[in-house]
N, C-alpha and C positions, 0 to 999 in steps of 0.2 A: 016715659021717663027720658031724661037727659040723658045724652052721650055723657059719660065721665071726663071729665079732662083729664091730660096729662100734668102729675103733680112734680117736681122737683123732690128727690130722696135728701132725708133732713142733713143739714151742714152742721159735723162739727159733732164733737160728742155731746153736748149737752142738748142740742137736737135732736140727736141721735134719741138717746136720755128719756126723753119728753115723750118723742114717737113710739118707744118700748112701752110705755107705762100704756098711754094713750091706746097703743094696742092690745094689749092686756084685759084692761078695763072694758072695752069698746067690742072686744071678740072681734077685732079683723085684720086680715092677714098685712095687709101693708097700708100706712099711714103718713101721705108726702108734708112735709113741710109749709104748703098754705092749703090744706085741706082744712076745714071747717070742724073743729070738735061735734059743735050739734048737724051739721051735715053726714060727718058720718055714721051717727047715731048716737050722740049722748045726749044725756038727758041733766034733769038737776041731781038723781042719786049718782048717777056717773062720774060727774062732776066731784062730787064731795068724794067717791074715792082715787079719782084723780089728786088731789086738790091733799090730802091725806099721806099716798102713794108719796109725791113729791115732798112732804113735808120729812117722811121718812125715811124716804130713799138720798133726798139730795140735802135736806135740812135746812129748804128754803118753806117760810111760809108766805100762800100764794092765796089771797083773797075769792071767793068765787065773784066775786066782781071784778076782779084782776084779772080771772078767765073769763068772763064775760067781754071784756076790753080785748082781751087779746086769745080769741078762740082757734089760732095757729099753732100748730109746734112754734113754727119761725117768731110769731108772737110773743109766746111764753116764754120762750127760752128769753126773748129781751128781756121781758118785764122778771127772769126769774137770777139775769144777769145785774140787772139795775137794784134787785134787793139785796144781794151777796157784795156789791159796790157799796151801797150804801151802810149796810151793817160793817164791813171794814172802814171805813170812813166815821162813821161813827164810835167806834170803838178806840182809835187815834186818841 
């Protein structure tokens, strides 16, 4: 197996946010900010209660093709920034 890299700890609470669930879900202790969701072990059910998790917890909804595009914390948290952006823009 590979040496692990050293990850970067997530910026920012909504990082923060993503990496808690993420580790929850995923059963492991620590989760950097461009670690890989299916690298660390998720799968498509993990996913869905990631994807769930976040729908409930932050009350953004986040496509699993939306995790697929962006299988980072550092990722999600844009794309889960760019939703919450646009529903207030919308709402205008």
């Amino acid at each position: 197996a590979a040496p692990e890299r050293e990850d970067a700890a997530p910026v920012g609470r909504l990082e923060a946010h993503v990496a808690g669930v993420w580790s929850s879900v995923l059963k492991v202790d620590r989760v950097g900010r461009r670690g890989s969701f299916f690298e660390l072990g998720g799968d498509s059910l993990a996913a869905v209660r990631v994807l769930e998790a976040i729908r409930n917890e932050l009350g953004a909804t986040i496509t699993h093709r939306q995790l697929l595009s962006a299988p980072t914390v550092e990722a999600l948290a844009i794309a889960i920034e760019r939703f919450n952006v646009d529903m207030e823009e919308g709402a205008l």
